[in-house]
N, C-alpha and C positions, 0 to 999 in steps of 0.2 A: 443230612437233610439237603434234598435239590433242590436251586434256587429256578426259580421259575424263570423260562424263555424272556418272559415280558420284562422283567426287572433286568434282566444280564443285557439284551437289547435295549431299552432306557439308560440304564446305565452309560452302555457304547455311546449313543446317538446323545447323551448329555456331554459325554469323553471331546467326544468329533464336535461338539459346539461350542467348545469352552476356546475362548479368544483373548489375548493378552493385548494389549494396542499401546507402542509410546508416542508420546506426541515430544518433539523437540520443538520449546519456546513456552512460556508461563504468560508472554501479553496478549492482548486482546484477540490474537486468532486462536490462541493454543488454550487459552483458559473456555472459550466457547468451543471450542474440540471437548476438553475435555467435561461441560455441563452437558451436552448434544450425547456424548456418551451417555451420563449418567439419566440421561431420559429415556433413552431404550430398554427396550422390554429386555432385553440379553440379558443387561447390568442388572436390572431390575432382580430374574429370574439368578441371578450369582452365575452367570456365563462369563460375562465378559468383567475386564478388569480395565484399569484406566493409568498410568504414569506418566506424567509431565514432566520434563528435565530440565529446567530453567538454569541457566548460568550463571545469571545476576543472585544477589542478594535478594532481591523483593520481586514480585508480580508489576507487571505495570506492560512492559514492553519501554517503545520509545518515549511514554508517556511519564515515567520513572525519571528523575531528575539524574545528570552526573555532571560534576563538570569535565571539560576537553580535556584532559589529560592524557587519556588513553590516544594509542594511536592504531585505528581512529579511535573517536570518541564514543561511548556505552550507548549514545543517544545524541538524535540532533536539536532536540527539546532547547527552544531558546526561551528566554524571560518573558519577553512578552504573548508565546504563542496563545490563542484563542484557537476556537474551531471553524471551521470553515463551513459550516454547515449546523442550521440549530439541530437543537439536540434531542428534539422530538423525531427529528429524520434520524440522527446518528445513532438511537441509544439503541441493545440489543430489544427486541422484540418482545422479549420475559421480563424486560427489568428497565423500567421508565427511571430517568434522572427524577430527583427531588422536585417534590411541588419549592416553587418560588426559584427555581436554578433561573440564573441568566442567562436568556437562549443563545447564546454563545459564550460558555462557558470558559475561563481561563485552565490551562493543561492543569493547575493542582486542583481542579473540582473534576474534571475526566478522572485525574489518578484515583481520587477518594472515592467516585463512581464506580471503578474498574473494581477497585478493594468491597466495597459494599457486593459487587454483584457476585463474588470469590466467594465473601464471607455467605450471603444468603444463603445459594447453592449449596453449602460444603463442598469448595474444588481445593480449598486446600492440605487437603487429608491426600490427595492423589499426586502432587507440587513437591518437588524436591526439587529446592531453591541452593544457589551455589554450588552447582554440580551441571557442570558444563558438558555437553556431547562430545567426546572426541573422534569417533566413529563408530558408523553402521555400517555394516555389509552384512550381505545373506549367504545365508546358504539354499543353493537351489535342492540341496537333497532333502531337507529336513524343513526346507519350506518356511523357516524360522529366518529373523533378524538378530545378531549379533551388537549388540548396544554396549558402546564401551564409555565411560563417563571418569570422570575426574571429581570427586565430591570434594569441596573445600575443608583443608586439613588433614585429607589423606596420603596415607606413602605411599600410595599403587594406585592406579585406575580400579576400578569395577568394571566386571561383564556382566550383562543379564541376556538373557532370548527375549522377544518377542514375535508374534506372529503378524502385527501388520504398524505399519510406522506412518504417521502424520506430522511433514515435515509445516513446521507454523513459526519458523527462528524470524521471521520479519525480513522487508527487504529494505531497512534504511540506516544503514550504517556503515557499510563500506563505498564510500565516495567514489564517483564517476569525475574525473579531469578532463575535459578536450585537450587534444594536442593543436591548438590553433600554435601556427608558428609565431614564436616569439615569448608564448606563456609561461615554457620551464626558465626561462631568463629572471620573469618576474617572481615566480614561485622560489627561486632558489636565492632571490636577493630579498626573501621573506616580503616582498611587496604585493602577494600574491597570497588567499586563500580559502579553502572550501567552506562551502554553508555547515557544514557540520561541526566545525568549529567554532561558531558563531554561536553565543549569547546574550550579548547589550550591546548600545552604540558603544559604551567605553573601551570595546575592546578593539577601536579603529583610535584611540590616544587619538593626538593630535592633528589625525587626519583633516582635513576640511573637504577635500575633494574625492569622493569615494566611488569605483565604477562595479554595477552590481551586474553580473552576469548570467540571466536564468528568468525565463517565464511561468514559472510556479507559484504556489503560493507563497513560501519561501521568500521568493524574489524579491513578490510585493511588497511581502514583510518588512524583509529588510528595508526596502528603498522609504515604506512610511518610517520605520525606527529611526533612518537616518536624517528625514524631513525634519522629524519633530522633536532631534537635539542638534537642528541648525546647520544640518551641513548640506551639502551640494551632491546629487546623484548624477551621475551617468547611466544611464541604464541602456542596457545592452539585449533586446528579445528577439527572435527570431523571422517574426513577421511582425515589423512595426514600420512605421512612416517618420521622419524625424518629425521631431517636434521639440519645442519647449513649452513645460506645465510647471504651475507652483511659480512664477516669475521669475522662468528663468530657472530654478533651481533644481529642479527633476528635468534632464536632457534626454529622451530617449531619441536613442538608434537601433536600428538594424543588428546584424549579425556584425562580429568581429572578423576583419579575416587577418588581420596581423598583430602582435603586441611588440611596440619598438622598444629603446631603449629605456629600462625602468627606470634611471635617475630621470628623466624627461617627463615618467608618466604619460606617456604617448600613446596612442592606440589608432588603429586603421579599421573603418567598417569595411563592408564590402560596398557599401554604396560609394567610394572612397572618400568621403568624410574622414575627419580628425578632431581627437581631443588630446587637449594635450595638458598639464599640470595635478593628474590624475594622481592621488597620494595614497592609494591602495584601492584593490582589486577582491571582491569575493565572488566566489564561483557558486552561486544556486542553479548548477547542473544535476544534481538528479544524484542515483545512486545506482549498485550493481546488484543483482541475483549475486547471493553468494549465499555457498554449502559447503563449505570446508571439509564437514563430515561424511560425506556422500565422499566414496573411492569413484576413482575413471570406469570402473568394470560397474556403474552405479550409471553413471554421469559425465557426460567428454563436457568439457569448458571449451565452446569452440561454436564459431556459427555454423549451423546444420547444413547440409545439402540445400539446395532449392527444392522446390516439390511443385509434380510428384518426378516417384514416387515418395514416399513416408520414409524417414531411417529408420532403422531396425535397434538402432539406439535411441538414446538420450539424451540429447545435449541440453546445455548450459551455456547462454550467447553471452550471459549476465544483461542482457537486455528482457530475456524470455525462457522460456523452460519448453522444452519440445521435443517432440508432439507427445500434447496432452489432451486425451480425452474431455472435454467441459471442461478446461483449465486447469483441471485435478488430476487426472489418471494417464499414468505412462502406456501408450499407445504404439507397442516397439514387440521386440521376441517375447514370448509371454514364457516362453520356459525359461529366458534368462532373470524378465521383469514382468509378472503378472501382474494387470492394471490393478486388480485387489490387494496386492500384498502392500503399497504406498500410494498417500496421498496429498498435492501440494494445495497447502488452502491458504488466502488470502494473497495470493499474485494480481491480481485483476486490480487497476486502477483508474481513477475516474468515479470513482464508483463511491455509496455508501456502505463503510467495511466493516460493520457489525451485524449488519442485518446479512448482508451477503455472506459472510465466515458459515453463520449459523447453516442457509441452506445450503452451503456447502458441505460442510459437516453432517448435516443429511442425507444428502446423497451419497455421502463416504459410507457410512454406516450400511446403506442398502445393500451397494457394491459389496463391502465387504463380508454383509450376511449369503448375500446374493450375484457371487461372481460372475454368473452369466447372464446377468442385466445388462450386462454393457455389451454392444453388437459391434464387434471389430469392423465390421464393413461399414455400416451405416457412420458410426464415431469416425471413420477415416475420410468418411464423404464430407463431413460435416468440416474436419481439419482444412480438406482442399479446397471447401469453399470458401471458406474463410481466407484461406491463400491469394486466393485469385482474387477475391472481392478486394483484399487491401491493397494486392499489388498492381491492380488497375485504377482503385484510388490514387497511390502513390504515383504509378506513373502521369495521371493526368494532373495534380498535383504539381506536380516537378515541370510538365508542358505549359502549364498555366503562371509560375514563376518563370519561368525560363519568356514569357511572351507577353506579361503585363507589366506595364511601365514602373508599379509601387504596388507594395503586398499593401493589403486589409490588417490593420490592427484588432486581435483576437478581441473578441465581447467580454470574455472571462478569460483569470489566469488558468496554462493548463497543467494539469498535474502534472507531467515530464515536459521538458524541452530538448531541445535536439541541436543544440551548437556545437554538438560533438558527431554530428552524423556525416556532414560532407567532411572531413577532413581522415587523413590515414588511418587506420587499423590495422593489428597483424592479424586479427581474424577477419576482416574483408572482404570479400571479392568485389562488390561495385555497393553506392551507395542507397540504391533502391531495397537490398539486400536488409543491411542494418537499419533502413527506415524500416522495413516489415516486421523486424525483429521487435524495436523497439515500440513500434503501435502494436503486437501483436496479445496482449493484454487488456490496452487499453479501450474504455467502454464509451462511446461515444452518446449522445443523446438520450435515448432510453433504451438502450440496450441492457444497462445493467437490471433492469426492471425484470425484461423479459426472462432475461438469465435466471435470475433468482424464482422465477414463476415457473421456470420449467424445471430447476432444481428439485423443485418442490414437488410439483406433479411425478418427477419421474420417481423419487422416492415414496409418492405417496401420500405425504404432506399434507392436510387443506390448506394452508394458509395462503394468501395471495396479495400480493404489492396493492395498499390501499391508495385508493386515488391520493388521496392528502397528501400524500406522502410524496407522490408525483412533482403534485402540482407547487408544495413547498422546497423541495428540489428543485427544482428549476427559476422558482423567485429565492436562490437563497444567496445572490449579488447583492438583491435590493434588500433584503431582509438585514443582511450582516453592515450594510452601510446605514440603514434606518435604525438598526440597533445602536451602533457606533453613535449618532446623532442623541439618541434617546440619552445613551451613557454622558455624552460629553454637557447633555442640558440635565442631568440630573434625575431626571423622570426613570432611568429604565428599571429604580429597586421599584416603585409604584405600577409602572407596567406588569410586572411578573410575580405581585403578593398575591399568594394564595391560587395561582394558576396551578392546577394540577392535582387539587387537594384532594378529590374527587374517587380519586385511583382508580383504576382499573379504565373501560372503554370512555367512561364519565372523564375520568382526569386527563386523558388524549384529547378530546374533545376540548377539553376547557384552552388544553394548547392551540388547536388550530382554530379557534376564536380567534385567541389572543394572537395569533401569527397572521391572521387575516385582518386585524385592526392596523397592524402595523405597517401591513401592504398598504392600505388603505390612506394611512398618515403619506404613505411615500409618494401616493397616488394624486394626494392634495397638494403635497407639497411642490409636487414636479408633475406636473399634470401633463409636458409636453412628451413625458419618457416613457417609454412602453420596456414596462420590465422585463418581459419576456424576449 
């Protein structure tokens, strides 16, 4: 019997569609990689297929508790972390926190959030948990990825193919150090060490005098932990005016430019001020891009060319990833690295990173149905402008320090800081360079709004960044300080009963009621401050 033309053709054209995809990382970018999957029609139709390669024991990301042991450490999750942003702005887009959560919830109700949104979806049928990546590389003949893994308890690695790789391992865990001179002194006489190490004030013993170094959130953290079991900060931010806050007991300065000798606990700003009887040092400098698993013939670790033109590679500055199409797609040889075959999601900071994972994840999925979505010329215009816009920033930037008497202390903490950008590097050439590098993700204003609205449009998407969502972003200083308040008088379980119960467009609503009364409380109560 002949099988008919139609079936043998269906057949092929079902063959030529069937898509394998890994994603490397099981926390919050790589588990919304893999639900973003499981909403397309591919998956849907038995095309596509979904594998998560988590390293850890559990899902979570850095939100997964561990203690420092590791070096570094599994996670820089300290005791007291809350969120920085409420959680009607933060939560994924599909899956609203609990009616009655605290709008700024402590890291163990994100983890238990993270787990419910796992569990809802079924994403954990697709999660192979302790089974770490040890490397990808392709093959340009067969257009496939080489996945090699390590499962816990096995004699040998595993290999598998896949056809397109969604790199999502996070970027906060391998620690960034400046080399201010005099730092490897106190670092090596253990008087010195990174935020990522950091869990409670106990782990400063005996300290009294503690100098915190990093304008992050981080930073803040620390310096309030350390306020409020009685000890003395020094703090150390990039653009700050000295001052003394808290009487005396929160010192902020300027940049470091020297660390003397540690038995002295000495230190030298650049403004050349001095502290001196400083009884340990943490460093909430930031962290590095790192992809261990990514081969060099993948990915150079190295600061790129200036541009233009574009390299025809890939680097890895560990400050940024380049050149990436929309932040995600390798924009370099396409017979060596075709922007479809990988995609980097959740690099972009500054930003709210669950909503934006998603429409990333969107736009992957399109790419990767649809590889001739993406316009090499147009995506590389887009690249240069962006070049030239920040490095004209930066240089005016750099003019305007270099000419006014005292920097403006920042309005808000910023998500990276930069005490490590003037001083040496061996990938370097000047410092303008690794300033571009290191803003070269970062989302300033509402930029990340836009991003994610054109995510979406170009995928196809309807959904579009709700004003609310704007406008509670940007009050979300005075939000998380009026909450703080709320908490410390007792009132904020009463603020938040039954907020949400509503579910669906109803129970969003009910939040930004409730996120607008509390503007409102902060409005009365400080009637001279303009939140915004």
């Amino acid at each position: 019997m002949e099988i008919p033309n139609t079936l043998v053709e269906e057949f092929q054209r079902q063959h030529e569609n069937r898509r394998s995809i890994c994603v490397v990382g099981a926390g919050p970018s790589g588990l919304a990689a893999v639900k973003i999957v499981k909403d397309s029609q591919q998956y849907k139709d038995g095309l596509w297929t979904v594998t998560a390669f988590e390293a850890r024991d559990d899902i979570g990301g850095i939100w997964l508790p561990a203690p420092p042991t590791d070096d570094p450490p599994l996670t820089p999750l300290y005791d007291s972390l809350t969120t920085n942003l409420p959680h009607p702005v933060m939560a994924y887009t599909s899956f609203a926190f609990p009616p009655s959560t605290p709008l700024f919830p402590p890291a163990s109700t994100v983890l238990t959030y993270i787990k419910d949104y796992a569990a809802h979806f079924d994403l954990m049928s697709h999660v192979r948990l302790s089974t770490p990546v040890l490397s990808a590389t392709r093959d340009a003949s067969s257009n496939k990825w080489t996945i090699t893994v390590q499962p816990q308890g096995a004699t040998s690695p595993e290999t598998s193919t896949f056809d397109h790789l969604v790199v999502a391992n996070g970027h906060y865990r391998v620690p960034r150090v400046p080399d201010t001179p005099g730092l490897q002194g106190w670092l090596d006489a253990k008087k010195a060490f990174h935020a990522v190490y950091y869990r409670a004030p106990s782990d400063f013993g005996d300290a009294r005098t503690v100098l915190v170094v990093g304008a992050g959130p981080s930073g803040y953290d620390l310096c309030t932990d350390l306020l409020v079991s009685g000890r003395t900060v020094v703090h150390s931010t990039t653009a700050a005016v000295r001052e003394d806050l808290h009487d005396g007991r929160w010192k902020v300065h300027g940049r470091i430019a020297r660390y003397l000798d540690p038995a002295d606990g000495r230190v030298v700003f650049e403004d050349g001020t001095e502290e001196s009887g400083i009884d340990c040092a943490v460093l909430a400098t930031g962290y590095k891009a790192d992809l261990p698993f990514l081969p060099p013939d993948v990915i150079r670790e190295a600061l790129p060319p200036p541009v233009p033109p574009l390299p025809r590679e890939l680097y890895n500055s560990t400050y940024h990833i380049f050149p990436l199409a929309r932040h995600i797609f390798p924009l370099v040889d396409a017979d060596r690295l075709p922007a479809s075959s990988i995609a980097f999601i959740g690099l972009p900071v500054r930003v709210v990173p669950l909503p934006l994972v998603e429409a990333q994840m969107r736009a992957v999925l399109h790419v990767f149905a649809h590889p001739d979505s993406l316009d090499p010329t147009q995506e590389a215009i887009h690249i240069i402008d962006r070049y030239e816009a920040l490095r004209a920033r930066i240089s005016a930037q750099s003019s305007s320090l270099d000419t006014s008497p005292s920097a403006q202390r920042p309005s808000e903490p910023a998500e990276t800081d930069d005490h490590n950008l003037p001083a040496s590097d061996p990938m370097k050439r000047d410092a303008s360079e690794l300033a571009l590098a290191s803003a070269w993700h970062r989302f300033d204003g509402h930029e990340q709004f836009e991003y994610r609205d054109a995510l979406h449009a170009f995928a196809g998407y309807p959904d579009r960044v709700a004003t609310w969502e704007i406008e509670m972003f940007d009050a979300k200083i005075v939000l998380r300080e009026e909450w703080r308040d709320l908490e410390r008088s007792g009132l904020a379980e009463e603020w938040v009963r039954g907020v949400g119960e509503d579910g669906g467009e109803k129970g969003i609503q009910q939040w930004v009621e409730m996120m607008r009364l509390v503007l409102r409380r902060a409005d009365e109560r400080h009637p001279e401050r303009n939140r915004l």
